[in-house]
mmCIF file of the C-alpha atoms, coordinates in Angstrom:
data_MODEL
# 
_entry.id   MODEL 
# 
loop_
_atom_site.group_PDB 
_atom_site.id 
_atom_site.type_symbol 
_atom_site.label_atom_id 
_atom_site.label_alt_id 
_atom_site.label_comp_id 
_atom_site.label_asym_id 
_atom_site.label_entity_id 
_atom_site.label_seq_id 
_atom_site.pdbx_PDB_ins_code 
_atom_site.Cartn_x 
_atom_site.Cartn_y 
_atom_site.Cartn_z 
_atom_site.occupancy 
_atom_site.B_iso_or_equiv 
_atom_site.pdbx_formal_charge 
_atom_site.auth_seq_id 
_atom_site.auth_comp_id 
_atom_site.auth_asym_id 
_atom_site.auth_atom_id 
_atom_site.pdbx_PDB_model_num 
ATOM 1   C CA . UNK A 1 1   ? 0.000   0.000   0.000   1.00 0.00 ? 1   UNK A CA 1 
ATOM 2   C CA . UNK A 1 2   ? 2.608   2.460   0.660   1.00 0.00 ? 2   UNK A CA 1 
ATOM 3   C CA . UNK A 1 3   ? 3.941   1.731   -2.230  1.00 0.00 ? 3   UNK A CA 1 
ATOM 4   C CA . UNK A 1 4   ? 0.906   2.547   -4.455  1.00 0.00 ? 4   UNK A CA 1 
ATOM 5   C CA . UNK A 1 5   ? 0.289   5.876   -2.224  1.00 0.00 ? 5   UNK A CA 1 
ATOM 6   C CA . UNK A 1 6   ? 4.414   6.929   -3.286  1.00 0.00 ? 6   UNK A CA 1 
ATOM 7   C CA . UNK A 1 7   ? 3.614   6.317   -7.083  1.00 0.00 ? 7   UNK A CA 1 
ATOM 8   C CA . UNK A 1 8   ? 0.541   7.777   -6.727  1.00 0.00 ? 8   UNK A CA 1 
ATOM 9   C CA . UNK A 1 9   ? 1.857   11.138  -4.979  1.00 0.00 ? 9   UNK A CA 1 
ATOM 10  C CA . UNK A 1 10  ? 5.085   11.266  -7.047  1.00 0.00 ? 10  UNK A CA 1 
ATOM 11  C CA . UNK A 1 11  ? 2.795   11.019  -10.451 1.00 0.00 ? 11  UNK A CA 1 
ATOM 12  C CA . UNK A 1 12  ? 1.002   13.713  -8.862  1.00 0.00 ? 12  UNK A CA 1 
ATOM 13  C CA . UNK A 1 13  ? 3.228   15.962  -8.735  1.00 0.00 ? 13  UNK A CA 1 
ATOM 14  C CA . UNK A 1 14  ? 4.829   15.539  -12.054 1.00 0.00 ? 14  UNK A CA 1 
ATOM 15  C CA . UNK A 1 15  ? 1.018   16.451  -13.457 1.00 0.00 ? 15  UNK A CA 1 
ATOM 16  C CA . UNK A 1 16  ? 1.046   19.376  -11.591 1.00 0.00 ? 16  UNK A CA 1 
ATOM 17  C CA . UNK A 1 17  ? 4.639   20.488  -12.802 1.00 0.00 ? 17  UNK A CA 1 
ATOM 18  C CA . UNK A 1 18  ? 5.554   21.341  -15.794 1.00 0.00 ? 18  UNK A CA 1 
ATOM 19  C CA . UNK A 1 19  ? 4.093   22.688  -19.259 1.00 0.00 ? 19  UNK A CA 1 
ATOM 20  C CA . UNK A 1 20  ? 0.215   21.725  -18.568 1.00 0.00 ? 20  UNK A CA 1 
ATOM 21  C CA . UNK A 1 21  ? -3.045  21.764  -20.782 1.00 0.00 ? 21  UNK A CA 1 
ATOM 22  C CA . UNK A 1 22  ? -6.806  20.550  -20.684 1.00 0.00 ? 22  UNK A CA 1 
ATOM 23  C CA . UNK A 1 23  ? -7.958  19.353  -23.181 1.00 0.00 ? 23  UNK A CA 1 
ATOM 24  C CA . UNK A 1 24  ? -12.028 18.352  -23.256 1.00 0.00 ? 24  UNK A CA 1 
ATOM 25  C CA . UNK A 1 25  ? -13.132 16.490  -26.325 1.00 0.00 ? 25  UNK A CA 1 
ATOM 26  C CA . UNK A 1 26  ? -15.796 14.703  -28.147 1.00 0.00 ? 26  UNK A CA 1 
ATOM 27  C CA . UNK A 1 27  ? -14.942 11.247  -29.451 1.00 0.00 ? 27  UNK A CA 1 
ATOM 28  C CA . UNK A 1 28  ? -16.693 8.628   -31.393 1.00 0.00 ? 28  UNK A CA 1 
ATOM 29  C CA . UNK A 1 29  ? -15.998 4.933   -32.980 1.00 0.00 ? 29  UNK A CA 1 
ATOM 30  C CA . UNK A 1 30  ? -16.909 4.716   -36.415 1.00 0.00 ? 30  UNK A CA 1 
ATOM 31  C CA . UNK A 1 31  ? -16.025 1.624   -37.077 1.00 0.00 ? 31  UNK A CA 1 
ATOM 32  C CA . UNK A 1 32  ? -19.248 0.431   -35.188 1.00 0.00 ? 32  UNK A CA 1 
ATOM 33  C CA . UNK A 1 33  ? -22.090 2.490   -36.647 1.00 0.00 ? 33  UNK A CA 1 
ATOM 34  C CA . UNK A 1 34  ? -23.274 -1.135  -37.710 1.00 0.00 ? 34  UNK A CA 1 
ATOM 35  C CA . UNK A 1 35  ? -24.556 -0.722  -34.577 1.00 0.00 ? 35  UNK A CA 1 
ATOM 36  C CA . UNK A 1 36  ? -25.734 2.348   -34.307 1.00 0.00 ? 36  UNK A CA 1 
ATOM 37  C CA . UNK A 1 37  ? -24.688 6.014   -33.290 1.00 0.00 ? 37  UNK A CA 1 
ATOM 38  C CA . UNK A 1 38  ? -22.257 6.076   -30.323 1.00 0.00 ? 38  UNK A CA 1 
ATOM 39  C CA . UNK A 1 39  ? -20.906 9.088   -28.587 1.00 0.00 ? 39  UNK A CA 1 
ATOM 40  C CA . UNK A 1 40  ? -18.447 9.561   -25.618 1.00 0.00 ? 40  UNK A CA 1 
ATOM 41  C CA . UNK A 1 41  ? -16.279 12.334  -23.916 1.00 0.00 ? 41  UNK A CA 1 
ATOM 42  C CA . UNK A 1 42  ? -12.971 12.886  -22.385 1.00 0.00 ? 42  UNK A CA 1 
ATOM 43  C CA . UNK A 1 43  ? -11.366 15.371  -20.286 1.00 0.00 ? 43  UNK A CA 1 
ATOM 44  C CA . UNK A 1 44  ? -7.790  15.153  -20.332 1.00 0.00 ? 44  UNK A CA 1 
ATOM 45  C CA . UNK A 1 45  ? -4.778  16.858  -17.903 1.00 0.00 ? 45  UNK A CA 1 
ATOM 46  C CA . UNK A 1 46  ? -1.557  16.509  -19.853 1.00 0.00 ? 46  UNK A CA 1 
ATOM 47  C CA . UNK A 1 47  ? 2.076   17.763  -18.992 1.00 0.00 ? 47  UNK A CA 1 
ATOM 48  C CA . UNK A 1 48  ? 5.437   17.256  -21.195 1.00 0.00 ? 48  UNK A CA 1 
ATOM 49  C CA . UNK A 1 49  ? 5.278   13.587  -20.068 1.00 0.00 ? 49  UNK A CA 1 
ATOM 50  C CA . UNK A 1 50  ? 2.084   12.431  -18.491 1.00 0.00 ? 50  UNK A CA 1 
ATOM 51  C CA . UNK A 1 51  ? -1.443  12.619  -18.878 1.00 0.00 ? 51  UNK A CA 1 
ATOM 52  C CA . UNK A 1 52  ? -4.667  11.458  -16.920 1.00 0.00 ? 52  UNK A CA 1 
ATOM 53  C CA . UNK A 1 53  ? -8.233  12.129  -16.991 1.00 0.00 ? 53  UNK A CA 1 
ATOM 54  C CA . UNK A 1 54  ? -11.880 10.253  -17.072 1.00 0.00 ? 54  UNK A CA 1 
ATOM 55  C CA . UNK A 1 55  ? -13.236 9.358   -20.517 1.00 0.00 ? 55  UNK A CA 1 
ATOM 56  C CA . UNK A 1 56  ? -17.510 8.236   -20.561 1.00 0.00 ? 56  UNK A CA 1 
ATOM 57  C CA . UNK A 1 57  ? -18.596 6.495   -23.522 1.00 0.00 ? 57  UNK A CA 1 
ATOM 58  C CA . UNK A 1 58  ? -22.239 5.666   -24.758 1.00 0.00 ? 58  UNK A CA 1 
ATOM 59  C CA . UNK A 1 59  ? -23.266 3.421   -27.333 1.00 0.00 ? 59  UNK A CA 1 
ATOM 60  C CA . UNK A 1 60  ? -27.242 2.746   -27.524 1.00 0.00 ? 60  UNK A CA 1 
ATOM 61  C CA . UNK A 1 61  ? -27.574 -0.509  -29.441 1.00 0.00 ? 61  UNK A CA 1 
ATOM 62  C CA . UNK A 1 62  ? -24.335 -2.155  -29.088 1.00 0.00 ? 62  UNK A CA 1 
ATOM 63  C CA . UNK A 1 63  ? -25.449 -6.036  -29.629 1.00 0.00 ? 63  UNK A CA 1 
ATOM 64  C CA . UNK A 1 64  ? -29.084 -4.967  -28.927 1.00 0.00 ? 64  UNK A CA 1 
ATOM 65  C CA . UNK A 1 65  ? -30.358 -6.684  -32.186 1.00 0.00 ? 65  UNK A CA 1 
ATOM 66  C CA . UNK A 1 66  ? -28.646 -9.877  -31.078 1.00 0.00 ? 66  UNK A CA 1 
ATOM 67  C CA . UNK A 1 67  ? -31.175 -9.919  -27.524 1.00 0.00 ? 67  UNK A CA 1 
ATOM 68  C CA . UNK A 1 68  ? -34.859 -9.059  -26.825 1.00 0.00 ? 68  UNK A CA 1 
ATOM 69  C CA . UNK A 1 69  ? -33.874 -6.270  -24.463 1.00 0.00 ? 69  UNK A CA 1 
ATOM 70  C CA . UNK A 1 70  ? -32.222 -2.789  -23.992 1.00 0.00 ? 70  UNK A CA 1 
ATOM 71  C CA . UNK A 1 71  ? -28.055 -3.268  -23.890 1.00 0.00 ? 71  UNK A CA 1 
ATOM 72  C CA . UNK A 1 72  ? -27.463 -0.183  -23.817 1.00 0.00 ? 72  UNK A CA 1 
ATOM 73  C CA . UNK A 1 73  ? -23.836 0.046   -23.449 1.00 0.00 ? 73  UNK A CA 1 
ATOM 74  C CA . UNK A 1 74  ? -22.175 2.920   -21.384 1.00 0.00 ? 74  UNK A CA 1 
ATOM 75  C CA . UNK A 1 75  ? -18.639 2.597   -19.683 1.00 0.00 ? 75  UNK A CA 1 
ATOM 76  C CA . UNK A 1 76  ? -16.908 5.283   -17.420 1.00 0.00 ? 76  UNK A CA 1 
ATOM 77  C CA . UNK A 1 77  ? -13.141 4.913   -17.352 1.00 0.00 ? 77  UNK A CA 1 
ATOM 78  C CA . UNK A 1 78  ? -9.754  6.178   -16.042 1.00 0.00 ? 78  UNK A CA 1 
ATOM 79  C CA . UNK A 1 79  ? -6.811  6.986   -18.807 1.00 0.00 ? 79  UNK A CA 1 
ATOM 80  C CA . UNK A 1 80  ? -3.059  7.733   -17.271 1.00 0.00 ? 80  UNK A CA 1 
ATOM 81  C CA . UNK A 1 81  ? -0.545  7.345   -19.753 1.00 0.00 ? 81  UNK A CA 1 
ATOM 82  C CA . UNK A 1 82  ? 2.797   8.543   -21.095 1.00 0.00 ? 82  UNK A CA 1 
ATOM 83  C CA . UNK A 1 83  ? 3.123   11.589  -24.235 1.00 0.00 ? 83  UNK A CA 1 
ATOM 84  C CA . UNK A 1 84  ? 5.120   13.537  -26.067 1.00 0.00 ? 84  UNK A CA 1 
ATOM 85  C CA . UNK A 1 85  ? 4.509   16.790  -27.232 1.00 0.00 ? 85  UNK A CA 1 
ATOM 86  C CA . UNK A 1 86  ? 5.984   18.468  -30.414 1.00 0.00 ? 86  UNK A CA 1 
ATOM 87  C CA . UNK A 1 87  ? 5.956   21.518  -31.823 1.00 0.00 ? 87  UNK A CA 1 
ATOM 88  C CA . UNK A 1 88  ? 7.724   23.368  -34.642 1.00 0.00 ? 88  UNK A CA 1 
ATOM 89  C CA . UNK A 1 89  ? 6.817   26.189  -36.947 1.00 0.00 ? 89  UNK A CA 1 
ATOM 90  C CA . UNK A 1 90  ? 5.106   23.968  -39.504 1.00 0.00 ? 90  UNK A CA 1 
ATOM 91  C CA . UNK A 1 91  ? 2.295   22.926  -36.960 1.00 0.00 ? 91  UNK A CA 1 
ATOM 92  C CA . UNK A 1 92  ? 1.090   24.776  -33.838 1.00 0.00 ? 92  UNK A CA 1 
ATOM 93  C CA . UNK A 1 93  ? 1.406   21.224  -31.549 1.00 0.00 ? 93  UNK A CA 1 
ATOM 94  C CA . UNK A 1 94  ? 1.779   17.522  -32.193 1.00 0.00 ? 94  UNK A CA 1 
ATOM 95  C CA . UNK A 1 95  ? 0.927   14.934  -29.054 1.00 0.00 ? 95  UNK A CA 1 
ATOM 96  C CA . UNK A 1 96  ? 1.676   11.020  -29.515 1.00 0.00 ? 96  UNK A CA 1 
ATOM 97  C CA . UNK A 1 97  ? 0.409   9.270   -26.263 1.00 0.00 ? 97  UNK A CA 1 
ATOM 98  C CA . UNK A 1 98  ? 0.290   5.647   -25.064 1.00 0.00 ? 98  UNK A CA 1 
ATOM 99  C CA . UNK A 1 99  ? -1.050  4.588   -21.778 1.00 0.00 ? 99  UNK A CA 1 
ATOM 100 C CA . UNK A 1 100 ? -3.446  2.541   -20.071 1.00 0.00 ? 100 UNK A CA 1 
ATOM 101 C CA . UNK A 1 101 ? -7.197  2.539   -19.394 1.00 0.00 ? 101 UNK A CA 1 
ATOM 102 C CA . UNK A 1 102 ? -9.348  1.102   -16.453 1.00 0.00 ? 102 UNK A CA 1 
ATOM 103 C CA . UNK A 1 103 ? -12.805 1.157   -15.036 1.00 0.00 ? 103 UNK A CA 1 
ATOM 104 C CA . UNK A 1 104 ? -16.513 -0.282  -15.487 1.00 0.00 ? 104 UNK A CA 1 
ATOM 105 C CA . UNK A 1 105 ? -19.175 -0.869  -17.620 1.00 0.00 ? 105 UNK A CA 1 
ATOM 106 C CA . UNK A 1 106 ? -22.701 -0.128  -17.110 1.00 0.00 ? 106 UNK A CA 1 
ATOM 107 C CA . UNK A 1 107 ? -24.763 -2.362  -18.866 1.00 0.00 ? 107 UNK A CA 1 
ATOM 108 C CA . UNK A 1 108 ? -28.249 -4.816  -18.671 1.00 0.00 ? 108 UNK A CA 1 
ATOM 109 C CA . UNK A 1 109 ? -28.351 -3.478  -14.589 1.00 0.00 ? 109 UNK A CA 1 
ATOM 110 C CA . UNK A 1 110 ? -25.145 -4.533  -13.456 1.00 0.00 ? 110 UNK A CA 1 
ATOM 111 C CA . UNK A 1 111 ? -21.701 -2.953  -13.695 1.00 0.00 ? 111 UNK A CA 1 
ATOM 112 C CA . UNK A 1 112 ? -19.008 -4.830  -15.091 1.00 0.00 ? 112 UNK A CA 1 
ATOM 113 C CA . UNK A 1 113 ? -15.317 -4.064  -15.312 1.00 0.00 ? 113 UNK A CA 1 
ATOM 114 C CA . UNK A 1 114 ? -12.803 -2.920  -18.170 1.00 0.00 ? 114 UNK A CA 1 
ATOM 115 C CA . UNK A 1 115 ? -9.073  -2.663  -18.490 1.00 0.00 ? 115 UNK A CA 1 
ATOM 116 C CA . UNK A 1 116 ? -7.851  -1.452  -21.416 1.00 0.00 ? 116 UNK A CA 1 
ATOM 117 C CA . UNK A 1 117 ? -4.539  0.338   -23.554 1.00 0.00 ? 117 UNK A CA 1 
ATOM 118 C CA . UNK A 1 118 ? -4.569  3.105   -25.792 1.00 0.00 ? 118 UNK A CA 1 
ATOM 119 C CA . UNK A 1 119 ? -2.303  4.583   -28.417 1.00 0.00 ? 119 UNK A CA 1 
ATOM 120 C CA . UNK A 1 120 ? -2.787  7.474   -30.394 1.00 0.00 ? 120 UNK A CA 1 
ATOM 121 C CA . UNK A 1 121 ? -2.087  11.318  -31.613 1.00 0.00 ? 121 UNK A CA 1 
ATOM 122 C CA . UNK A 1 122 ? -3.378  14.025  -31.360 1.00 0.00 ? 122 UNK A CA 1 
ATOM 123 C CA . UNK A 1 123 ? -3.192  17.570  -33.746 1.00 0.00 ? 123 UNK A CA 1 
ATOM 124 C CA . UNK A 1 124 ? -3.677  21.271  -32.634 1.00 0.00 ? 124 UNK A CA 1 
ATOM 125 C CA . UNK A 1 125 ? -5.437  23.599  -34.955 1.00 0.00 ? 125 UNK A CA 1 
ATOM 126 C CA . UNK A 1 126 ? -4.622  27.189  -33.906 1.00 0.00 ? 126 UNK A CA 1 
ATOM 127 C CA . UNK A 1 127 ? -4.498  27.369  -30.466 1.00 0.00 ? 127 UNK A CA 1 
ATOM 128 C CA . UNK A 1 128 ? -7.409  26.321  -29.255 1.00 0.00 ? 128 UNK A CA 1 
ATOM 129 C CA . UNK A 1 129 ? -9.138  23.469  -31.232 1.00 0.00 ? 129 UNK A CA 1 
ATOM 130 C CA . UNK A 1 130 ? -7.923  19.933  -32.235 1.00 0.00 ? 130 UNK A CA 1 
ATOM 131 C CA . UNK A 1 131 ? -8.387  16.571  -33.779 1.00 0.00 ? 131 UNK A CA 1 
ATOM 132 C CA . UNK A 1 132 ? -7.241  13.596  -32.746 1.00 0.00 ? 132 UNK A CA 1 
ATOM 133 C CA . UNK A 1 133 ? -7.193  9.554   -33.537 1.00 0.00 ? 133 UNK A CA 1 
ATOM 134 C CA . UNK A 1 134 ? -6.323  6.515   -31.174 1.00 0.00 ? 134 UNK A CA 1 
ATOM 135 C CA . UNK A 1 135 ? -6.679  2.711   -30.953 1.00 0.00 ? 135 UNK A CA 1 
ATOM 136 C CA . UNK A 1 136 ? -7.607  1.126   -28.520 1.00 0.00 ? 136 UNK A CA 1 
ATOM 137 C CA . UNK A 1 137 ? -7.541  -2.567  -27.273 1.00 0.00 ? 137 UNK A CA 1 
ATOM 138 C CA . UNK A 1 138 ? -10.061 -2.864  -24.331 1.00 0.00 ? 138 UNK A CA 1 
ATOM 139 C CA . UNK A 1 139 ? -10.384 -6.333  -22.296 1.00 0.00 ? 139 UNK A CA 1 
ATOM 140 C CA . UNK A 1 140 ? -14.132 -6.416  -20.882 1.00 0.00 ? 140 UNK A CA 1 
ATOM 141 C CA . UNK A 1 141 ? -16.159 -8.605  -18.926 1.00 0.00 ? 141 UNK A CA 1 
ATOM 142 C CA . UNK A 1 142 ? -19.788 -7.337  -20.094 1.00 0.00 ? 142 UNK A CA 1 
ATOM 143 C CA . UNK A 1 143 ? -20.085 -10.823 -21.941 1.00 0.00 ? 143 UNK A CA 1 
ATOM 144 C CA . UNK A 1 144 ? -21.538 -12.309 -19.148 1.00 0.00 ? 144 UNK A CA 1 
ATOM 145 C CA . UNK A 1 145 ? -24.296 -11.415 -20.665 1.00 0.00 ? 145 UNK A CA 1 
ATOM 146 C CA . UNK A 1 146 ? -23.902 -13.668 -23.300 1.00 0.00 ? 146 UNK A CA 1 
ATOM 147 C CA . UNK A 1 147 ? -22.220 -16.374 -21.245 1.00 0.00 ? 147 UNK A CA 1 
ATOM 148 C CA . UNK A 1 148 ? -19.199 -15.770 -22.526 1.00 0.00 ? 148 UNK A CA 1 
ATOM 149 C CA . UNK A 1 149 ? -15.958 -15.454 -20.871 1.00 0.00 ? 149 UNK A CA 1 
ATOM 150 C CA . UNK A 1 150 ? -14.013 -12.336 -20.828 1.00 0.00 ? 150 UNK A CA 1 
ATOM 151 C CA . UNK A 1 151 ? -13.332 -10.901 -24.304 1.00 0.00 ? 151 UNK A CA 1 
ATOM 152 C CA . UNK A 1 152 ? -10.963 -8.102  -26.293 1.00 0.00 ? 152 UNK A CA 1 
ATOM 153 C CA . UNK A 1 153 ? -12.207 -5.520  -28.420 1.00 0.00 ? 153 UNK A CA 1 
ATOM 154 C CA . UNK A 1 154 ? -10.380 -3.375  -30.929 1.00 0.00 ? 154 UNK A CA 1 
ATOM 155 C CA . UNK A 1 155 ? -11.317 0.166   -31.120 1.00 0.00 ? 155 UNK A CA 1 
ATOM 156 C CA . UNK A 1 156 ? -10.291 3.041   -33.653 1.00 0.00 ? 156 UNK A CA 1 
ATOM 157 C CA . UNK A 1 157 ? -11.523 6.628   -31.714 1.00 0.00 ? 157 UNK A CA 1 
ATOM 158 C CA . UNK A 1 158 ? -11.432 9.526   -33.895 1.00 0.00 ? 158 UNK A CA 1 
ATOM 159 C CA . UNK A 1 159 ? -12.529 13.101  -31.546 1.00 0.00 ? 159 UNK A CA 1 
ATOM 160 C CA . UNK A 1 160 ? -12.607 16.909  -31.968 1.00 0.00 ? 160 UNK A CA 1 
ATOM 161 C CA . UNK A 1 161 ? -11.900 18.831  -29.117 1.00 0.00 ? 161 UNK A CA 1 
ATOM 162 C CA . UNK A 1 162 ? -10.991 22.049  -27.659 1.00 0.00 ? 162 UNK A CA 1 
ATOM 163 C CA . UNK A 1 163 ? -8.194  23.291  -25.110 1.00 0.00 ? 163 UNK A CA 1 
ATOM 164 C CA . UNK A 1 164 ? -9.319  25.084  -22.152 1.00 0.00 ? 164 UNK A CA 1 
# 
């Protein structure tokens, strides 16, 4: 435990030092509009190095055709990962980041957990807008559902955000 509280407070205070941002953006997955429309947002605290903040995703009929009820699919995670920040005078700011993902899934009444990694990059436009792109390999245990044992799933994010 006091190991966990040390990483904990000394990744605190490298967030809190240093060139910061916040970022809040809109994402979606459009690779799965076979199932419908989907939707999420993040909020993200970034320095030179690290980043954290909560992403919450929604996605109405995820699998829904497959069952006679509502599976509606919403998750709520955690994101705290590594990034690099570049900038020259050909673009305003470039950000790579890689890091991992963790939290729970809200779905047919119950909550059920997720654990994930992400990868991706993101562009500034100006100084205040971007775009940005990431996959992401999620490992969730909503397929209880199904009877199913835990599964993977593959994700490409595409979002449009804005830097407070």
């Amino acid at each position: 435990m006091k190991k966990l509280l040390t990483l904990v407070l000394m990744l605190t205070v490298v967030v809190t030092f240093g060139q910061k941002s916040n970022d809040i953006a809109l994402i979606s997955s459009p690779g799965a509009y076979d199932d419908g429309f989907n939707i999420g947002a993040q909020f993200v605290h970034s320095n030179r190095t690290v980043y954290v903040g909560p992403e919450v995703f929604i996605f109405p009929n995820l699998n829904s055709d497959k069952f006679d009820k509502d599976l509606t699919y919403v998750h709520g995670i955690v994101r705290l990962g590594l990034n690099i920040k570049l900038q020259s005078r050909v673009f305003n700011e470039f950000r790579l980041f890689s890091g991992g993902r963790a939290g729970t899934i809200f779905r047919d009444s119950r909550f059920h957990a997720i654990l994930g990694l992400e990868a991706g990059a993101q562009y500034t436009i100006g100084n205040k807008f971007f775009i940005k792109g990431a996959f992401v390999i999620d490992s969730r245990t909503d397929s209880t559902i199904w009877n199913e044992d835990n599964f993977q799933v593959i994700s490409g994010i595409a979002g449009i955000g804005i830097k407070l």
